[in-house]
N, C-alpha and C positions, 0 to 999 in steps of 0.2 A: 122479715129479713133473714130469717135463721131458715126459713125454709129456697129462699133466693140461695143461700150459701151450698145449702146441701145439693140442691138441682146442679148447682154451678161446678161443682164439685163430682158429681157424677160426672156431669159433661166431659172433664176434662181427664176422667180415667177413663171414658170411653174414647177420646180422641186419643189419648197414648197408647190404649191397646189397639188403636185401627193405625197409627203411625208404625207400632212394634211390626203390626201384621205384616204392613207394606214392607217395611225394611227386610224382613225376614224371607218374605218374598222377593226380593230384587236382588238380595245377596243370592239366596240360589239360581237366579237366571243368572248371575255376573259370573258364578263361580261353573256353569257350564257353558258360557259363551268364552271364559278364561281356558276352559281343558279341551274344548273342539278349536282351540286355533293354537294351542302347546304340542298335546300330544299326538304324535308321529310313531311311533311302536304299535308295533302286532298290528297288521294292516292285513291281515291272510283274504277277509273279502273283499279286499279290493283287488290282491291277487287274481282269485277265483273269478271275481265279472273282468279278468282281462283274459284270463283261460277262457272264458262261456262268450267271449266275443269273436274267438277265432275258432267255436266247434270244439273244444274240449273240455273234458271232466276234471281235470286234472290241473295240479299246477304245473304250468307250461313256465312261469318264474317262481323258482322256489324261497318264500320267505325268509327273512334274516334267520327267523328262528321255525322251528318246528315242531314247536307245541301242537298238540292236538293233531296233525297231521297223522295219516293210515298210510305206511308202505304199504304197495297191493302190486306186485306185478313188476316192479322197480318204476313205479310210478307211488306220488305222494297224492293221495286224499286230502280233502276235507269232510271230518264225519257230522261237522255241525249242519244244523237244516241251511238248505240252498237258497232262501228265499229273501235274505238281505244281499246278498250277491246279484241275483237276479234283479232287487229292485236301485243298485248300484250301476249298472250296465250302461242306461244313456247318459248318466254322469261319466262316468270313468271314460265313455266316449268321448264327451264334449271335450273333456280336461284332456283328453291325448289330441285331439284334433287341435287346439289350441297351445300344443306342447308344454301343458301345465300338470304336476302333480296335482293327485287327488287324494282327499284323507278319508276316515270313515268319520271324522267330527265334523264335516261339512254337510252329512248325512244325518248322526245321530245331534244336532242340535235343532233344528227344526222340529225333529219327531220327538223330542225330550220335552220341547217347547208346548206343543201340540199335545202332547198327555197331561200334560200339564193343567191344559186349558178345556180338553176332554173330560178332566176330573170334576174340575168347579164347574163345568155344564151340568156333569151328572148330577153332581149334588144339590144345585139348583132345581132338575127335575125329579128328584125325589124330596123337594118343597123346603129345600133350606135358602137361608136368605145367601146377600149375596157375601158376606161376614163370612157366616157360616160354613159355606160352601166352600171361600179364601181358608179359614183352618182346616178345613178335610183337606187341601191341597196341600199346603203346609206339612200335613204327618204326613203324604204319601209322597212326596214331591222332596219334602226336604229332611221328615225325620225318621228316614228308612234307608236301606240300599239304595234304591231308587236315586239318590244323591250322585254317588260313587258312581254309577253305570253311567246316568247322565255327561259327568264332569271327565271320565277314564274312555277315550275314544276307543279303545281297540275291540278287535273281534270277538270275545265272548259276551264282554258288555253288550256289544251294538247289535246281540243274536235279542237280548232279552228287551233292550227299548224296542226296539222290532214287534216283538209278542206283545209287552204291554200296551202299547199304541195299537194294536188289533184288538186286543180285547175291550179296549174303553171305547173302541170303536163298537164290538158288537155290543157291549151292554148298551149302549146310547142308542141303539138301531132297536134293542129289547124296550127300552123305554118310550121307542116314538113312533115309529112307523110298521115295525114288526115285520117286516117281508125275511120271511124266517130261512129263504134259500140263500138271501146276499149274509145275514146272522151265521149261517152253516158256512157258506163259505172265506168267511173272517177268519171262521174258529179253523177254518183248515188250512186258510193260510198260517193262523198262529203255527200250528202244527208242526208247518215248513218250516220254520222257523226254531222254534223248539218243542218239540216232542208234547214235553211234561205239562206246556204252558197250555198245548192243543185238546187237553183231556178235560177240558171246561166247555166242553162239549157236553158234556154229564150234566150240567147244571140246568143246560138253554133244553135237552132233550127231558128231564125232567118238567122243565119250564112248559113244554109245547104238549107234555101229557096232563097238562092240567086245564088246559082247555077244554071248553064243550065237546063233548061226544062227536057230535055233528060235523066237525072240520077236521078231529082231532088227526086222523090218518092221512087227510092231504098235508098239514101243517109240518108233521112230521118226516113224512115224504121230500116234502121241500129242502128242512134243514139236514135229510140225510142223504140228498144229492146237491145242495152247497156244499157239504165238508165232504163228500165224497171226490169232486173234480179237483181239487187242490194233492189229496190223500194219491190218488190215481198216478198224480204227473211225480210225488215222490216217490212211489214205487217206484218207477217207470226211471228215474232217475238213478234208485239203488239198484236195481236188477240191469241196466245198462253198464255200469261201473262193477258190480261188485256178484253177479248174476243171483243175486240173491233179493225180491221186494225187500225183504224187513232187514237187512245187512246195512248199516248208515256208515260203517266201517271204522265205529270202536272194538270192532273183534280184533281187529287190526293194529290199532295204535297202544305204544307203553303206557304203563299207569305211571302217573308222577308218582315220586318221592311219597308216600302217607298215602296212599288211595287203595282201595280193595283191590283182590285182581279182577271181581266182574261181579253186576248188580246183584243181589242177595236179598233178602227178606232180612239175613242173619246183620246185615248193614246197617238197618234202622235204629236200634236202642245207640249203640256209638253214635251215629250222627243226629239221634233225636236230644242225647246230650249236651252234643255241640250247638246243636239250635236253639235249646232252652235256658244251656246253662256255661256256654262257651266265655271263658274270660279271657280279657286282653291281653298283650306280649307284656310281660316288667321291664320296665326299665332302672339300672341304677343307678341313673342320675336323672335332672329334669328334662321332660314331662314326667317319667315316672313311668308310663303306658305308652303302649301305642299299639298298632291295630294289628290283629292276631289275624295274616291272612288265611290262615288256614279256615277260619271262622267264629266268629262269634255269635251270644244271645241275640234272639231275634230283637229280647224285654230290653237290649240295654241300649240299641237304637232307637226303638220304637215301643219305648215304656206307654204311649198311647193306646198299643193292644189291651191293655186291662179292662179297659172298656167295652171292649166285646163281651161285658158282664150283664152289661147295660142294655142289651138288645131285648126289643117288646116281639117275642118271638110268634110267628105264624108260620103257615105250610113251609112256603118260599125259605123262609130263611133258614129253617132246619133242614131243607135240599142243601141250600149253598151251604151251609158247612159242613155239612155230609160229604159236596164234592171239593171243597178247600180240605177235607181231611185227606181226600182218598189224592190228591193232587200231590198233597205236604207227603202221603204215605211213599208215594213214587219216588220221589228226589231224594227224601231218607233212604231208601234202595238202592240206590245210586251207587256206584264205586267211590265215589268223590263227593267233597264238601260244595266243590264248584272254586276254592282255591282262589287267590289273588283277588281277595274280594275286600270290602268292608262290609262286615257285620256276617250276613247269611242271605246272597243274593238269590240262591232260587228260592227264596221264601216271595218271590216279586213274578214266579208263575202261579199264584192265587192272590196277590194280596190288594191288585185291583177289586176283587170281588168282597173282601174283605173289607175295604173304605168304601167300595155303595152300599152294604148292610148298616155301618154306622150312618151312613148319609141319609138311607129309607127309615130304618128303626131303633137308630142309636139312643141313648140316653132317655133310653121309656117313653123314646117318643117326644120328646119335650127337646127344649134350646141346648145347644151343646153346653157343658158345665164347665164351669170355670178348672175343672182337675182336668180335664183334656186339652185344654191350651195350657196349662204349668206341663204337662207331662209333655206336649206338642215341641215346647219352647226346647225342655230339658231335654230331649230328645235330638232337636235339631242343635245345640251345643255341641250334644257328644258326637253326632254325627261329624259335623265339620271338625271336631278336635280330632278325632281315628283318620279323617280323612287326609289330612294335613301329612300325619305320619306315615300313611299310605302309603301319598306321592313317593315320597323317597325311597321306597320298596321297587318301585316300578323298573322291569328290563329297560335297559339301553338300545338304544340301535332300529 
């Protein structure tokens, strides 16, 4: 009888932690299926694919506002990568032929959706159950940035679900089929897209020199003419606009309010700071906090990172953090935190690769630990509490 109690009794923590999992899960699809049919601010690529559908670089309608925007010529840029715009084009068509607005949340929920669903693939084929797999979703899905970008439709968000969904894409291509020119050419669309996120190229080129001798320079070859025809048509794009390849046309646009005047080395300690050690806005009255757009700890979203302690390390995974460091070193360089964010969103051009390492060789190897889903939980709390306060920070119009 005392052993019927005890079984019975497990059972039924095990069905409240799969009921918690589920809910915790449906809140974050509810809460970005809520902010891709609210949010209407900062629309600049859907701009841009109505300029690239009548032959122009440029904004042919100039946005309410003018963030990020390059004067060049008394014409306004966009310096962000061209390649959510690009794949915005036969939407924003349809919606004009039908005399209907288009948003960029009609775009980034789907593709929020799909990383989503990308992620707990991966982790499945790096042999977690399918539990398992649902809590690695969970940290990157719900108790990260990766929240905010999701639920926040506008243009800087929609550059980086863009890149995330390219890279879950190529890692998932690393783990199954391997045709290493469609993998090069993922990582160059990333590129298109953002810059910083495209340097995870380093990882898969790494990855492809560890192959047998024998192949090792056709292999190579492949993935360095995929990411080369993506790289090509963005020069081709900056030297058309700005007659310079490698000109994206931040030479050109103000720095906001707090931001360097241009990338530095001398950048990084300030904003390695901000990423490690960034605290929230006070408030003096209740809540008390709220979210410090400028940026915050990456640990106080995603207290779950501590567990990259736990990693049973081999070649591979000493590459990928080699290139998640040189990747993190980039955006620390950066003039800018990346600003209107929660928590510290370019920390989500590596942190895909950062949740397959837990997922291949997390926790020694063994079953995720009960301190990764408290940290998971804790994590995805704070996330939704910053985020809440967010909203109310967000431009009008």
């Amino acid at each position: 009888m005392w052993l019927v109690d005890r079984l019975s009794g497990s059972q039924n923590v095990k069905w409240a932690e799969r009921m918690l999992l589920a809910g915790c899960l449906s809140l974050c699809a509810s809460a970005v299926i809520f902010g891709s049919l609210l949010v209407r601010n900062e629309q600049q690529y859907v701009r841009l694919a109505e300029s690239f559908l009548i032959g122009k670089l440029y904004f042919t309608s100039i946005p309410a506002h003018l963030h990020d925007t390059a004067a060049f010529g008394q014409r306004h840029y966009w310096p962000l990568g061209p390649l959510p715009a690009v794949l915005l084009m036969p939407f924003v068509s349809f919606f004009r032929l039908i005399g209907a607005d288009f948003y960029l949340g009609y775009a980034s929920l789907p593709l929020t959706l799909a990383s989503g669903w990308l992620c707990f693939r991966i982790a499945q084929k790096c042999g977690r159950s399918n539990e398992e797999s649902a809590w690695l979703t969970l940290a990157f899905c719900g108790s990260s940035s990766y929240l905010s970008v999701g639920v926040i439709s506008m243009s800087w968000p929609f550059a980086q679900i863009v890149a995330v969904c390219l890279i879950f894409l190529a890692i998932d291509e690393w783990l199954t089929r391997r045709r290493w020119w469609l993998l090069g050419f993922l990582l160059g669309l990333t590129a298109a897209a953002r810059i910083s996120a495209g340097l995870n190229i380093a990882l898969f080129t790494g990855a492809a020199l560890f192959c047998e001798k024998k192949g090792r320079a056709k292999i190579v070859a492949a993935l360095a003419v995929g990411f080369t025809i993506p790289i090509f048509f963005l020069a081709a794009y900056n030297f058309i606009r700005f007659g310079s390849m490698f000109e994206t046309g931040y030479s050109y646009q103000l720095p906001s309010p707090g931001d360097f005047p241009t990338i530095s080395l001398t950048n990084v300690i300030p904003h390695l700071l901000i990423f490690l050690f960034g605290p929230p806005t006070t408030l003096d009255k209740f809540p008390f906090f709220a979210a410090n757009t400028y940026g915050m700890s990456v640990l106080l979203l995603s207290p779950w990172l501590f567990f990259l302690g736990s990693l049973k390390m081999d070649r591979f995974n000493y590459l990928a953090l080699a290139n998640c460091a040189a990747v993190l070193l980039v955006v620390l360089a950066w003039r800018s935190t990346g600003q209107l964010q929660v928590g510290y969103r370019f920390s989500l051009d590596f942190l895909p690769i950062i949740t397959v390492l837990l997922a291949r060789s997390g926790f020694n190897a063994k079953k995720i630990s009960w301190g990764f889903k408290v940290l998971t939980i804790l994590g995805f709390i704070l996330t939704l509490y910053f985020l809440v306060s967010f909203i109310d920070l967000l431009p009008q119009g």
